[in-house]
Structures are given as structure tokens and as C-alpha cells.
N, C-alpha and C positions, 0 to 999 in steps of 0.2 A: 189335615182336616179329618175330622172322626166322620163316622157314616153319616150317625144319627145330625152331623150337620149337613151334610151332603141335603140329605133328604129336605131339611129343613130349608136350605139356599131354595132347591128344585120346587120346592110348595111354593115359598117367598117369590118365585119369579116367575113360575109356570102353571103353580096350580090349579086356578081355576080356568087355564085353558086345556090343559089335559085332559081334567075332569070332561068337560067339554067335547071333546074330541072322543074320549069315552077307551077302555079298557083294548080291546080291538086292536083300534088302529092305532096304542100305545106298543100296543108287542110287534104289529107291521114295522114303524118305525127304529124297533129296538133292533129285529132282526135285520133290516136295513144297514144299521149301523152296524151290526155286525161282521156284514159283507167285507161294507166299505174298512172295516177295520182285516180284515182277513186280506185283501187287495194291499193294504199298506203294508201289509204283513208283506207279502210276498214280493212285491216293485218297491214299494213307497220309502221313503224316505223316513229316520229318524223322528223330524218333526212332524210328519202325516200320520206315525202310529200313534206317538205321543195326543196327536188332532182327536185319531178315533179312538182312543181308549178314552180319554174327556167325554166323549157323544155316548157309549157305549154305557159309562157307569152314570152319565146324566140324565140316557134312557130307562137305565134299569133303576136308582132314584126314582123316576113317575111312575114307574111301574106299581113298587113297592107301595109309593106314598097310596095310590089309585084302590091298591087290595087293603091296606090300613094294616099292611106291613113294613116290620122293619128291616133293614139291611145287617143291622146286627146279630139281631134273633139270626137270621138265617145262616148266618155265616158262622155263630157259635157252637155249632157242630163239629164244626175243624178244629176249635179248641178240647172239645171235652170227648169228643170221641168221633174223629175222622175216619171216612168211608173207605 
């Protein structure tokens, strides 16, 4: 799956609740998952990180979609001239 679908799935099925919920408490939730995915990291099981890396890039997806950014743009840095 390319990003720009990613994001597009994330709109298609959450958008207008995100919106909703509002920019805020999309990055509370994103760093949430972050946690939770750092915990799989260190205990969890194979299929609990594979769990939180899904949540992690489906939060950061709303994120994006919510700034009227892309995940692409952003990540094309690493191709043309990484930090």
C-alpha cells in the first residue's frame, strides 16, 4: 500500500470523525500509540508490534490527512536529501 492510500483508506473510514474530535486530541491518541507500541517493543509479542505499528501509522495517517498533509511530501526528504 502506498501512503497517499493509506491516507485515503484513513479519510474513507475516519475522516469525519477525526475532524470531529479535532487536531489535539489526534496527536494525544497518536502518542498513545506510540507508547503502546514501545511496550510491544520491549514485552510484546511479534503480532502486538506488528498490532501497534497498524495504530501508529493509522494515527499518524489522521494526522496528516487533519494538517492537509501528505505522508509522501513528508517523507521525501529521505529520498533527495536525508538528515
Amino acid at each position: 500500500m502506498e501512503l497517499s492510500d493509506l491516507q485515503t483508506l484513513m479519510e474513507r473510514l475516519y475522516g469525519a470523525a477525526d475532524r470531529d474530535r479535532g487536531i489535539p486530541s489526534t496527536v494525544a491518541w497518536l502518542c498513545e500509540e506510540l507508547g503502546e507500541l514501545a511496550q510491544a517493543v520491549r514485552k510484546g509479542t511479534v503480532d502486538e508490534q506488528l498490532h501497534e505499528l497498524g495504530d501508529v501509522l493509522a494515527w499518524l495517517a489522521s494526522l496528516a490527512n487533519q494538517l492537509g498533509l501528505s505522508l509522501e511530501d513528508a517523507v521525501a526528504r529521505y529520498v533527495t536529501n536525508p538528515p
